[in-house]
BAPADREN-40758 format. One record per residue (C-alpha): x, y, z; residue number from 1; residue in one letter. Coordinates in Angstrom, 1 decimal, padded with zeros to 4 digits. Layout:
N
xx:X | yy:Y | zz:Z | seq:NUM | type:A .
...
***
This chain:
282
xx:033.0 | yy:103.1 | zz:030.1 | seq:1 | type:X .
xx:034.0 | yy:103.3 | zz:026.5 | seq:2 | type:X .
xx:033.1 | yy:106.2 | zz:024.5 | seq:3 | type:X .
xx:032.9 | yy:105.5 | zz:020.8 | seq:4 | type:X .
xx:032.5 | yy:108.3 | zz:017.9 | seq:5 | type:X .
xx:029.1 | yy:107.9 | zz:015.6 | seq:6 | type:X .
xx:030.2 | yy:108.0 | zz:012.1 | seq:7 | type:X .
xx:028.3 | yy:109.6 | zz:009.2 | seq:8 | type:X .
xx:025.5 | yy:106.7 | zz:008.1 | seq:9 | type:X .
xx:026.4 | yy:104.9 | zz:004.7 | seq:10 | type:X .
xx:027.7 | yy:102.0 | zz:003.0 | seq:11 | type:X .
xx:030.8 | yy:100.4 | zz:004.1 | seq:12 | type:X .
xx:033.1 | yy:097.4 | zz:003.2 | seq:13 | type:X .
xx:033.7 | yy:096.6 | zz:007.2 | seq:14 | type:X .
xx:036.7 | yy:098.7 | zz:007.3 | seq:15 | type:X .
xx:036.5 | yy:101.6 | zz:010.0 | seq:16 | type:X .
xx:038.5 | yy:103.3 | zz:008.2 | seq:17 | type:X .
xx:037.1 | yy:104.0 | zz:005.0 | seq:18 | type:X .
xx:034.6 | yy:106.1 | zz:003.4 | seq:19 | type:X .
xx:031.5 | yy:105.3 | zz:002.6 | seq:20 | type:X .
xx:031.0 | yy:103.9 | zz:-001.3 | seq:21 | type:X .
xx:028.5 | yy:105.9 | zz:-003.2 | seq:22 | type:X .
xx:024.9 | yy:103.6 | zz:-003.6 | seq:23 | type:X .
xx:024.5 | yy:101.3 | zz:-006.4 | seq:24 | type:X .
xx:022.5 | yy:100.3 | zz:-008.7 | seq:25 | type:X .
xx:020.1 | yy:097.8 | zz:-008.8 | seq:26 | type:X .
xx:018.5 | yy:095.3 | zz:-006.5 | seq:27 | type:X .
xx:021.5 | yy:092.4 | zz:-006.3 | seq:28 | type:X .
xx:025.3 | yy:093.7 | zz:-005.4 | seq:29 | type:X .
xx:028.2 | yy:091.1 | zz:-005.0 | seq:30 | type:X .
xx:030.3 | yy:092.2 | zz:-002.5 | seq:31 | type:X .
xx:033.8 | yy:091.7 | zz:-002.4 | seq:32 | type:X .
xx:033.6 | yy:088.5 | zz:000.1 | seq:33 | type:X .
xx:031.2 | yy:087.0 | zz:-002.3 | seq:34 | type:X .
xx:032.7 | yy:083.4 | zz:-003.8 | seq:35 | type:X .
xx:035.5 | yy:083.7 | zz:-001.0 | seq:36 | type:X .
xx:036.0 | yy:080.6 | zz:001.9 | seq:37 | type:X .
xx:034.0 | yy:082.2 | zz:005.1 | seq:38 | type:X .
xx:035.0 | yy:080.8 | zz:008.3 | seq:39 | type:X .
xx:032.1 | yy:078.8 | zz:009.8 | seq:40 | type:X .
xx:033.5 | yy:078.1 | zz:013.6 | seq:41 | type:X .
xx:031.0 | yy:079.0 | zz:015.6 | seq:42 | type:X .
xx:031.7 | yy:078.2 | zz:019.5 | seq:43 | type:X .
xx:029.6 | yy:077.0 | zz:021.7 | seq:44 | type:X .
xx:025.9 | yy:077.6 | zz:021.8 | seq:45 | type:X .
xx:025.9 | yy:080.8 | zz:019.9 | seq:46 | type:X .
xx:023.2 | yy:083.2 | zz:020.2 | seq:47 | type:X .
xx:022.1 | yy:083.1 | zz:016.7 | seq:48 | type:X .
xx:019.3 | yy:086.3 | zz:016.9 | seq:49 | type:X .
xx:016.3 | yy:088.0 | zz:018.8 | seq:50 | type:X .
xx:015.9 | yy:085.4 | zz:021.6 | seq:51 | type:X .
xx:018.6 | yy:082.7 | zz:020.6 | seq:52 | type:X .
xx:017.1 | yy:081.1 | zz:017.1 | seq:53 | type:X .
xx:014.4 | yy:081.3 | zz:014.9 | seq:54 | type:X .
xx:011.9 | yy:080.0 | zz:016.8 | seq:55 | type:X .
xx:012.8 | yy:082.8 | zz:019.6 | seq:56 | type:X .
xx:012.8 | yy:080.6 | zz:022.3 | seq:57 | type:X .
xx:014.9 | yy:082.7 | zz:024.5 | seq:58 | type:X .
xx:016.8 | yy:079.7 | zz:025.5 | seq:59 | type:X .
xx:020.1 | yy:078.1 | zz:025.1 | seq:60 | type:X .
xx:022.0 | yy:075.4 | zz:027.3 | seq:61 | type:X .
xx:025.2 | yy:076.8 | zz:028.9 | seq:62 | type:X .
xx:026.5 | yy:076.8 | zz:032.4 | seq:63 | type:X .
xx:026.0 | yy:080.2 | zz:034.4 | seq:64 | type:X .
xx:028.5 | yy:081.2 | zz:036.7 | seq:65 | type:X .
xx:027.6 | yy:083.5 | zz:039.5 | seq:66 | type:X .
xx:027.4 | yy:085.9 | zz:040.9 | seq:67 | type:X .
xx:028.6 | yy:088.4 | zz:037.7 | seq:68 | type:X .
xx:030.6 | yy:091.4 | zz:037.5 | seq:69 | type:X .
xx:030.5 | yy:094.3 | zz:035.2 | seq:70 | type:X .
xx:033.4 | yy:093.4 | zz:032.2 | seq:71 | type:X .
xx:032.8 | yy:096.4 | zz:030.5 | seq:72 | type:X .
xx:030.3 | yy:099.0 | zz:028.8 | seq:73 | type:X .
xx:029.9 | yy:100.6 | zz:025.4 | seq:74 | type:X .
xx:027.6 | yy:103.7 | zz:024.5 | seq:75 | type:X .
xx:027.2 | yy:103.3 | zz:020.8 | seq:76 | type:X .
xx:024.1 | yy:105.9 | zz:020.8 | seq:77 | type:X .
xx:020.6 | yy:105.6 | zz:019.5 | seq:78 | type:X .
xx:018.2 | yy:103.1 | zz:019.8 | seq:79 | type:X .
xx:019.7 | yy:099.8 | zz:019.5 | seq:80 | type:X .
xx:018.1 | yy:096.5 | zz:017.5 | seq:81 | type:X .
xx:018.2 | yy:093.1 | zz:019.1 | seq:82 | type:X .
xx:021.8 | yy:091.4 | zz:019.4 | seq:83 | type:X .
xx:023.5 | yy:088.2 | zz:018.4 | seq:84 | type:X .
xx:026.8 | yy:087.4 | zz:019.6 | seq:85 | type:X .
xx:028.7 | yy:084.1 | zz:019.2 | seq:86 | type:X .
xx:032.8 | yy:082.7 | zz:018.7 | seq:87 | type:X .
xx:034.3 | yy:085.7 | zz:020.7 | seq:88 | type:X .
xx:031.8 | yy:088.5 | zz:019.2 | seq:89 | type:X .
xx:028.9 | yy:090.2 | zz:019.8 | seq:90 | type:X .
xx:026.8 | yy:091.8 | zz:016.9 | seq:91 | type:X .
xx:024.2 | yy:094.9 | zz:017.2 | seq:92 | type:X .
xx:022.8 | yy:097.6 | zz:014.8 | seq:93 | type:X .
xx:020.5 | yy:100.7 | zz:015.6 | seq:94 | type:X .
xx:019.5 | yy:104.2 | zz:014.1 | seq:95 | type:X .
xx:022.8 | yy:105.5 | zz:013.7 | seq:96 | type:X .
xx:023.0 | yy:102.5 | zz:009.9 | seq:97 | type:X .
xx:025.7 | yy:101.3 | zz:010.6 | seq:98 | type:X .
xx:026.2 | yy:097.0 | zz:011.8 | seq:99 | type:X .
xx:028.9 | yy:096.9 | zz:014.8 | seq:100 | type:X .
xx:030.9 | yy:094.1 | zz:016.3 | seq:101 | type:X .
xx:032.1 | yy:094.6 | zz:019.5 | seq:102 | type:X .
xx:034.5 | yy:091.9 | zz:020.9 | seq:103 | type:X .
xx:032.9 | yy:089.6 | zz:024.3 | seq:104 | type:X .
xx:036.0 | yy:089.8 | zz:026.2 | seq:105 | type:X .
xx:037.3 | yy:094.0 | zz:025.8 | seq:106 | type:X .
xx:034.0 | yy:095.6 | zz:024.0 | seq:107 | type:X .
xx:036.2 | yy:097.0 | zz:022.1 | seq:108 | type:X .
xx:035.2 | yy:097.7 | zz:018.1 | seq:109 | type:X .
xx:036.1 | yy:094.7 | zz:016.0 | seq:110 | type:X .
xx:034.4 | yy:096.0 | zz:012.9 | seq:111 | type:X .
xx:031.5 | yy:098.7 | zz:011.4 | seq:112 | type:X .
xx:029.8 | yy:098.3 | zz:008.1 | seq:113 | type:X .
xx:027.4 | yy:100.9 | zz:007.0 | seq:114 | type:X .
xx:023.9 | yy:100.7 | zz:005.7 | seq:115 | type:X .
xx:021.4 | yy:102.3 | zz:003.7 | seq:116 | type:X .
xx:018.8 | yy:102.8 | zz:006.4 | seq:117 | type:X .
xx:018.1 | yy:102.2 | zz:010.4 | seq:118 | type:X .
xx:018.5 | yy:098.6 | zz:011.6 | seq:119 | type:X .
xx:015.4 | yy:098.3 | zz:014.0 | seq:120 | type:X .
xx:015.3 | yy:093.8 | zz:013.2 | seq:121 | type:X .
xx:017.5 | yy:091.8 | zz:015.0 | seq:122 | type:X .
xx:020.4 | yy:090.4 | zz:012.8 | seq:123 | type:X .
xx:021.1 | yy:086.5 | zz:012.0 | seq:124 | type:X .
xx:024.5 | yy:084.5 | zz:012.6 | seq:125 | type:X .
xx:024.9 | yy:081.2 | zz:010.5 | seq:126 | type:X .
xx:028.2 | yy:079.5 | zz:009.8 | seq:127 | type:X .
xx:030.3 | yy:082.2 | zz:009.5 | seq:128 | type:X .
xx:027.6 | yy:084.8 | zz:008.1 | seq:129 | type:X .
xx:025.9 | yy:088.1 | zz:009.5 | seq:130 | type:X .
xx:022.5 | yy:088.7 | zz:007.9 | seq:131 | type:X .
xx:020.6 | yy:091.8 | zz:008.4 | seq:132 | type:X .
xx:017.6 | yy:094.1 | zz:006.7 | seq:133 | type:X .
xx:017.9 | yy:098.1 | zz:007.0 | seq:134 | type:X .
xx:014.3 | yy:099.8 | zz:007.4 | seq:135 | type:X .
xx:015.3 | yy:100.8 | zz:003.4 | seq:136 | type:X .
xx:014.5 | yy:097.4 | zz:002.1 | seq:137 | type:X .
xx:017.5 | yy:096.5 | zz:002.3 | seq:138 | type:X .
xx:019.1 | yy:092.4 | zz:003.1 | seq:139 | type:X .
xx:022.5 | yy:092.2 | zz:003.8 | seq:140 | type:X .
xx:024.8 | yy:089.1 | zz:004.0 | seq:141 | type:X .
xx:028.5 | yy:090.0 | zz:006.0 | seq:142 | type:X .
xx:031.4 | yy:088.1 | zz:006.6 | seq:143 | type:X .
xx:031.0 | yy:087.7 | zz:010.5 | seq:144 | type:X .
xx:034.2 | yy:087.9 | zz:011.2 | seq:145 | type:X .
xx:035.1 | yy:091.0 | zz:009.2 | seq:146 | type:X .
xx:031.9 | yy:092.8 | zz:008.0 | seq:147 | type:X .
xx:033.0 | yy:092.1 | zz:004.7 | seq:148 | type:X .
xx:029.8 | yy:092.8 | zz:002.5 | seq:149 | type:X .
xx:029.2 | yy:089.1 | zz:000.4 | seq:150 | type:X .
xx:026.2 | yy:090.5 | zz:-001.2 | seq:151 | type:X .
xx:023.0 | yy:092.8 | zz:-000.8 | seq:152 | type:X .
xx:019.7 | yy:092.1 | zz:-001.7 | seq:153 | type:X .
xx:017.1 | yy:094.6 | zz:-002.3 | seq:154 | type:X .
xx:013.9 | yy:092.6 | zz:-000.8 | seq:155 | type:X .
xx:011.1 | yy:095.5 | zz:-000.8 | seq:156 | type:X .
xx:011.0 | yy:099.3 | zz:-001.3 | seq:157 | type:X .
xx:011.9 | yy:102.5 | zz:000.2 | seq:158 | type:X .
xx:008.0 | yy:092.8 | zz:018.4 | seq:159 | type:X .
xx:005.5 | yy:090.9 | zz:021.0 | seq:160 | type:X .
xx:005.6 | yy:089.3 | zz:024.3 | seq:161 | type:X .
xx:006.5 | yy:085.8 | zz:023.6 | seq:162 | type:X .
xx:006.9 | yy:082.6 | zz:026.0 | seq:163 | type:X .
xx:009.8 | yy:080.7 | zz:026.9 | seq:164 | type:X .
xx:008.6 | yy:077.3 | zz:026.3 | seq:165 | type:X .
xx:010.8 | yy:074.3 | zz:027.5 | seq:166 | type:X .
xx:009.7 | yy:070.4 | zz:027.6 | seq:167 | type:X .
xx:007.5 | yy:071.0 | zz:031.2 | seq:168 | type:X .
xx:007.4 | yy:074.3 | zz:031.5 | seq:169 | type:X .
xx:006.4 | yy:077.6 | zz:029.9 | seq:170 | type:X .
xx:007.7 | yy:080.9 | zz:031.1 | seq:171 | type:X .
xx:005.1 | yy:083.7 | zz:030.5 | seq:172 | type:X .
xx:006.0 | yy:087.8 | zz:031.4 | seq:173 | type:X .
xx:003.2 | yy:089.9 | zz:031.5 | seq:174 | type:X .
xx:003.4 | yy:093.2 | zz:033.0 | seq:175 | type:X .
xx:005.4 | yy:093.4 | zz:036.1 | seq:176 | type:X .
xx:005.3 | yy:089.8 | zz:037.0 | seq:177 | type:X .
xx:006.8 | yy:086.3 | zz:035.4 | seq:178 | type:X .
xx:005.3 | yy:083.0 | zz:035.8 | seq:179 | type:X .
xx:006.0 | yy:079.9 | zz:035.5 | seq:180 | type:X .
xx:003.4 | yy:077.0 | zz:034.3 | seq:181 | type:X .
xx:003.4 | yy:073.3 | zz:033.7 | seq:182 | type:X .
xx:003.2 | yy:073.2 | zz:030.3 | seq:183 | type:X .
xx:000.9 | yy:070.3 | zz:030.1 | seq:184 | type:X .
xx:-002.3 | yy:072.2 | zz:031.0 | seq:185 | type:X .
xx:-001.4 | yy:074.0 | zz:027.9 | seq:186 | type:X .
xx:-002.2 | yy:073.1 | zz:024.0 | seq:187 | type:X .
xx:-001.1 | yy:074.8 | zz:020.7 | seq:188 | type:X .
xx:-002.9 | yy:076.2 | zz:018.3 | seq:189 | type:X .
xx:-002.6 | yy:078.7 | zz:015.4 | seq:190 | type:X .
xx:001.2 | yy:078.3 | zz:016.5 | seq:191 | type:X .
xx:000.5 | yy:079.6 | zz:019.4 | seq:192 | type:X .
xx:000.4 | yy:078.3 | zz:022.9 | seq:193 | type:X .
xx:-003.5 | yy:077.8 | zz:024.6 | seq:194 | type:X .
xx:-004.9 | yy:077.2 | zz:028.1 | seq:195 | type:X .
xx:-006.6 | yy:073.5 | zz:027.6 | seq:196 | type:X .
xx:-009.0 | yy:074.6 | zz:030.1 | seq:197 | type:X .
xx:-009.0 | yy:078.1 | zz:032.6 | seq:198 | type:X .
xx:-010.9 | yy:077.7 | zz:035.5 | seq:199 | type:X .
xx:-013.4 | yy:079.5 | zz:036.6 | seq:200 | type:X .
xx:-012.8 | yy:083.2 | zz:038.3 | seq:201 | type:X .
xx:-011.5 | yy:082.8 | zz:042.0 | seq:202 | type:X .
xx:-010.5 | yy:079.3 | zz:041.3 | seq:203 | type:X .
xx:-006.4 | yy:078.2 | zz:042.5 | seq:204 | type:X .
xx:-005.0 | yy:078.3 | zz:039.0 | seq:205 | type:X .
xx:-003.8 | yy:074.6 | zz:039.2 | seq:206 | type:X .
xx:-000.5 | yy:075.0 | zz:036.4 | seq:207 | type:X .
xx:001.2 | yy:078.0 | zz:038.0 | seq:208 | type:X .
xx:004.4 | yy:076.6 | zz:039.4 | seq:209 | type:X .
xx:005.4 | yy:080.3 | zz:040.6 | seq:210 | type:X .
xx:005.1 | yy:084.0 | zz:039.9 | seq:211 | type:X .
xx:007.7 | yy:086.5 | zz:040.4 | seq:212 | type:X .
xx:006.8 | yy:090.4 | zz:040.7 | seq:213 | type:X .
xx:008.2 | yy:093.6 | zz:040.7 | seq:214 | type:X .
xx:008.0 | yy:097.2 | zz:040.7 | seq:215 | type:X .
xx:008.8 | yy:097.8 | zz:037.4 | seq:216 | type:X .
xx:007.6 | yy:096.5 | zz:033.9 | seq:217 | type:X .
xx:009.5 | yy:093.3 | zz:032.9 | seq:218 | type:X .
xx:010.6 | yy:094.3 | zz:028.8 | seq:219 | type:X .
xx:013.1 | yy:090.9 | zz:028.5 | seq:220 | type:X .
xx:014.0 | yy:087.7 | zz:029.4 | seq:221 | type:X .
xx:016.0 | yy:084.6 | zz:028.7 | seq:222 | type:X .
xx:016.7 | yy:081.4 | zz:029.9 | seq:223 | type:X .
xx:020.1 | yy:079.4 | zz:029.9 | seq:224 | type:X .
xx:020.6 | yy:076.7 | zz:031.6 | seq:225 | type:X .
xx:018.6 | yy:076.7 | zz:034.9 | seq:226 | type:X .
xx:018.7 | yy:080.1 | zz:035.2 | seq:227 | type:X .
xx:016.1 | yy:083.1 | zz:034.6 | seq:228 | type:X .
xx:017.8 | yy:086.4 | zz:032.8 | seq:229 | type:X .
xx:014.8 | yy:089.5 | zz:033.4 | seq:230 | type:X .
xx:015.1 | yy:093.2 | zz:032.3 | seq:231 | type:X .
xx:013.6 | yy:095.9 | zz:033.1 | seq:232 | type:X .
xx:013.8 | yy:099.9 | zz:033.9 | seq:233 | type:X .
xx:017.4 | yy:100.3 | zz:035.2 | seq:234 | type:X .
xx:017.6 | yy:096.8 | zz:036.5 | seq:235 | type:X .
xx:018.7 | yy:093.4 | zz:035.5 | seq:236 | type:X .
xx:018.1 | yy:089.8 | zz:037.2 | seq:237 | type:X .
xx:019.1 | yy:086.3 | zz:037.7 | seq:238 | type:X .
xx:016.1 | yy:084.1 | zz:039.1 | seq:239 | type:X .
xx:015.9 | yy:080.3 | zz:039.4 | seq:240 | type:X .
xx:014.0 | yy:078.1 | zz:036.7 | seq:241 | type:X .
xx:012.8 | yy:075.7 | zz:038.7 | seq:242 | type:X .
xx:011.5 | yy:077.8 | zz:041.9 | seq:243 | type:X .
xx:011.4 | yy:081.5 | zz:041.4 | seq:244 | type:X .
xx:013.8 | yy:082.6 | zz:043.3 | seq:245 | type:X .
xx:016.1 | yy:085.9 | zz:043.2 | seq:246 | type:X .
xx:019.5 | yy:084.9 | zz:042.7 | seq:247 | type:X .
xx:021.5 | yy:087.9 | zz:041.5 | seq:248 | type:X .
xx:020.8 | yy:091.7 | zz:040.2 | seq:249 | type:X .
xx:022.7 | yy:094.4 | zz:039.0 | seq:250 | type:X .
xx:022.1 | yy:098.1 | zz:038.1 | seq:251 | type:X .
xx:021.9 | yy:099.4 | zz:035.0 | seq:252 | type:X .
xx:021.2 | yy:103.2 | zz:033.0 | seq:253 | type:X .
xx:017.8 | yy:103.4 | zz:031.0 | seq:254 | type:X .
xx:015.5 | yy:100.3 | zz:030.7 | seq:255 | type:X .
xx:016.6 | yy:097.2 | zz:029.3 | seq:256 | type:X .
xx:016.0 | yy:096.6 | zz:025.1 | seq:257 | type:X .
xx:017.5 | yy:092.8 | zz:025.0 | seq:258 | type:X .
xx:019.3 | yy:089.9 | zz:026.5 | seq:259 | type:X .
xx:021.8 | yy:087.9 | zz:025.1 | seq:260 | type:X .
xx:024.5 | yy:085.1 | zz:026.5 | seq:261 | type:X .
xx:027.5 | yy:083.8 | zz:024.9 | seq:262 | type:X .
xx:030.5 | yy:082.3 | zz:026.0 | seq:263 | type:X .
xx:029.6 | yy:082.4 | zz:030.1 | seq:264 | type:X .
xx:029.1 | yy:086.1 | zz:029.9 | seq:265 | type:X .
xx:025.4 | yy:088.2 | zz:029.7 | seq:266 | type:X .
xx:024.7 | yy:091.1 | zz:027.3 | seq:267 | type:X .
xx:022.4 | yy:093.3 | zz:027.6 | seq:268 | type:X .
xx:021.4 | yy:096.8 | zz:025.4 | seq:269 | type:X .
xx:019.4 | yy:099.7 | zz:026.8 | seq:270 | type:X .
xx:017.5 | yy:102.5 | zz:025.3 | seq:271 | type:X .
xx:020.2 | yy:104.7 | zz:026.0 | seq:272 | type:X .
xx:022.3 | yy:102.9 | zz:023.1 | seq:273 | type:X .
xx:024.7 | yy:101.2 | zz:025.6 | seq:274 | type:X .
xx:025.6 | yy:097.5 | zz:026.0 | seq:275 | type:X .
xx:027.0 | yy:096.1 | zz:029.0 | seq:276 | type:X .
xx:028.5 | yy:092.8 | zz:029.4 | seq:277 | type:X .
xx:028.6 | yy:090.9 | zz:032.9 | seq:278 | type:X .
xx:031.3 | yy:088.1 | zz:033.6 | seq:279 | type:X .
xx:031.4 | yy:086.0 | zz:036.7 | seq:280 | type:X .
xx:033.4 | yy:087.0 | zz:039.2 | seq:281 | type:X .
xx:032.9 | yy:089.3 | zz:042.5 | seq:282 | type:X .
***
């Protein structure tokens, strides 16, 4: 496992190295990436934020490989804040301020660049750029390949159980159980997603395709592909989409915070300030 040093909270240019700049003044800073070219290759299927996109699905379209082996493990310290990881990189911030990159393939520390306050949102990856908001009021644009500050944008001054909705299917967790249910006895409303019509109490619940349980509390899960990521208290899983059932677990320290996949391997961050990444293989 790789240990790696906190550093004193701050503002930083995305240089390890250096010492935190003294805070500005004013609401709107240019950084020194701002006006530059920005690289805008992404890979394939990044995982943009919280749950893949915007509309936190919790889905992407990949192939899974497994079973999965450990790659490595990094203990950054602190509560952690959703991830986003895409081209080669995986993004993550938490209480210590500070925005790291860690790269997919060592988990080694590609960049750091310090903040005003605790990152508890999940950060955004778009062509090339890293947004995030510190619990100061703080919005941050980065270089995402870098951590080279564009510009920062003081917005204001000093998360839920959602589905995994597909075209047939919506994936609810509640508890210690998942289910799976044909998404056309469902409706939305108020942007949210309705029972047309519940039955009445004892009755076979006609749109449950199946239910998975366990003895602990499920606090993720994903979908890629056709397959089911779940976390929970010291314990991650693989189940499949379509009929429930278990295809792969591993063991884990503290209880899992998030899920992530990007480039064929899963990431996953703990409430011991760790991430972990699993790659197929034995």
């Amino acid at each position: 496992m790789l240990k790696l040093q906190r550093r004193r909270a701050g503002h930083g240019d995305g240089n390890p190295g250096r010492a935190a700049p003294p805070e500005p003044q004013g609401r709107w800073l240019k950084g020194p990436a701002f006006g530059k070219p920005v690289p805008e290759a992404e890979g394939p299927a990044p995982w943009r934020t919280l749950r893949a996109d915007l509309r936190r699905s919790g889905r992407i379209d990949a192939e899974v490989a497994l079973p999965l082996r450990r790659l490595w493990r990094v203990s950054l310290g602190g509560q952690l804040a959703p991830l986003a990881a895409a081209g080669g990189l995986v993004w993550v911030g938490g209480d210590d301020r500070q925005v790291v990159a860690l790269d997919t393939t060592t988990g080694q520390v590609r960049w750091r660049h310090f903040v005003a306050g605790r990152l508890r949102r999940p950060p955004f990856f778009w062509k090339g750029r890293l947004y995030a908001s510190d619990d100061e009021g703080w919005a941050y644009c980065l270089r995402a390949d870098n951590g080279e500050l564009v510009w920062r944008f003081r917005v204001a001054p000093a998360r839920g159980t959602l589905p995994i909705v597909t075209a047939d299917t919506i994936y609810l967790r509640d508890g210690h159980s998942l289910t799976a249910e044909d998404r056309s006895f469902f409706r939305r409303a108020q942007g949210r997603m309705v029972h047309k019509d519940r039955p009445a109490r004892g009755a076979p619940a006609k749109w449950l395709r199946w239910r998975a349980c366990w003895d602990q509390r499920v606090t993720a899960v994903i979908k890629v592909g056709s397959t089911i990521f779940t976390g929970c208290r010291e314990k991650v899983r693989a189940t499949d989409a379509a009929t429930g059932r278990a295809l792969w677990s591993a063991g884990l320290k503290g209880t899992v915070g998030d899920l992530a996949f990007s480039a064929g391997r899963l990431l996953v961050t703990t409430d011991r300030g760790e991430v972990t990444c699993f790659a197929p293989g034995q």
